[in-house]
C-alpha positions in Angstrom: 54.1 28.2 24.7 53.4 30.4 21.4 53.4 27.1 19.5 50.3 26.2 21.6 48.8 29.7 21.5 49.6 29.0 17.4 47.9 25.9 17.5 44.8 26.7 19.8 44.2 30.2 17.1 44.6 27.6 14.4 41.6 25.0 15.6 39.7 28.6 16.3 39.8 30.1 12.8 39.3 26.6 11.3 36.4 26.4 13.0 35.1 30.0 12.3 36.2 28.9 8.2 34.2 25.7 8.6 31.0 27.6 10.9 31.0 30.8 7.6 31.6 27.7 4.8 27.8 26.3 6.6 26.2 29.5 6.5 27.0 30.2 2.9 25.8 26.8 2.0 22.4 27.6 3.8 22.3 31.1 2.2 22.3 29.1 -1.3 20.0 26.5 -0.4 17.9 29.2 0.9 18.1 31.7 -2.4 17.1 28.3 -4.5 13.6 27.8 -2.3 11.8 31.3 -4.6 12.8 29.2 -7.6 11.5 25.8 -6.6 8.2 27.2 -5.2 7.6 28.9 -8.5 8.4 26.1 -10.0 6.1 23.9 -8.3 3.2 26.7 -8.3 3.7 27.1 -12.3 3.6 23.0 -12.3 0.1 23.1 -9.9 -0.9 25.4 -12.3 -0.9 23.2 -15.8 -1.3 20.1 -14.7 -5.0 18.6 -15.4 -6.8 17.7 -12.3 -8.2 14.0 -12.1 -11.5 13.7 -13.4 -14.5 14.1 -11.3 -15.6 9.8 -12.0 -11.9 8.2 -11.9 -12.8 6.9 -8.7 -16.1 5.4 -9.9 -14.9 4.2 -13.0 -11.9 2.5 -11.3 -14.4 1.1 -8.5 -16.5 -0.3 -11.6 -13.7 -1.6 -13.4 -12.7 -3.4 -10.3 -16.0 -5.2 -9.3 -16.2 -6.1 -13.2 -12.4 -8.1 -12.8 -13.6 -9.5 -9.3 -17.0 -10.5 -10.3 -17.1 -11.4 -13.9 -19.8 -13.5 -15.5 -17.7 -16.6 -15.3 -15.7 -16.0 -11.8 -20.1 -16.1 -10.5 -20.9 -19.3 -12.5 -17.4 -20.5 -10.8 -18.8 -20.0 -7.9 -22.5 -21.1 -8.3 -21.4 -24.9 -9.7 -19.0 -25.1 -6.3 -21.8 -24.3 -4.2 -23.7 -26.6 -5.6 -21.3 -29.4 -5.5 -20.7 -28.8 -1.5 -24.8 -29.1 -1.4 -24.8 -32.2 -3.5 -22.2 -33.5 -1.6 -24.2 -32.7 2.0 -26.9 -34.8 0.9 -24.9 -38.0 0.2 -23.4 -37.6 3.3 -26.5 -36.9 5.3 -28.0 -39.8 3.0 -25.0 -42.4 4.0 -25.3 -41.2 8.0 -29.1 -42.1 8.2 -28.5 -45.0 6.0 -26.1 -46.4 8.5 -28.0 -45.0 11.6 -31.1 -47.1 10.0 -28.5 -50.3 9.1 -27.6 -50.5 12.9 -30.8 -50.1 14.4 -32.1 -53.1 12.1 -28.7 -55.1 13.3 -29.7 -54.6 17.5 -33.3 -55.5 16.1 -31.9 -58.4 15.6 
């Protein structure tokens, strides 16, 4: 029976050991946190802040890449071609409309 007793006041202190081990660990982390956030504050502090137009420029300098001269003259000729290509199709649909009627004419 005292060898249980031993045991069971063993698996109790290790567990007390491992529960202080925990708390000292947190009290470390937690004595780190003045230094980080004076740290971070000093770092706030001399950093630049972004310029009041990045936004604008970046906007700009994205329409310019999207819509360059060319990528618009790109898309002017296809246009065109599509309407070209409409009106010989229109063209060859009355032209066979007007072929038939003159066939049941007779």
């Amino acid at each position: 029976m005292s060898r249980s007793t031993l045991s069971a006041e063993d698996i109790e202190l290790n567990q007390l050991n491992e529960h202080r081990r925990r708390l000292e660990e947190q009290q470390r982390e937690l004595a780190k946190i003045p230094e980080r956030l004076a740290r971070e504050q000093k770092e706030r502090e001399t950093t630049m802040p972004p310029l009041a137009d990045l936004v604008d420029r970046m906007r700009a300098k994205e329409h310019q890449r999207k819509y360059s001269r060319g990528e618009v003259s790109n898309v002017l000729r296809d246009q065109n071609r599509s309407l070209l290509l409409l009106l010989l199709l229109l063209t060859a649909t009355g032209t066979l409309i007007w072929w038939g009627m003159q066939l049941m004419r007779g």
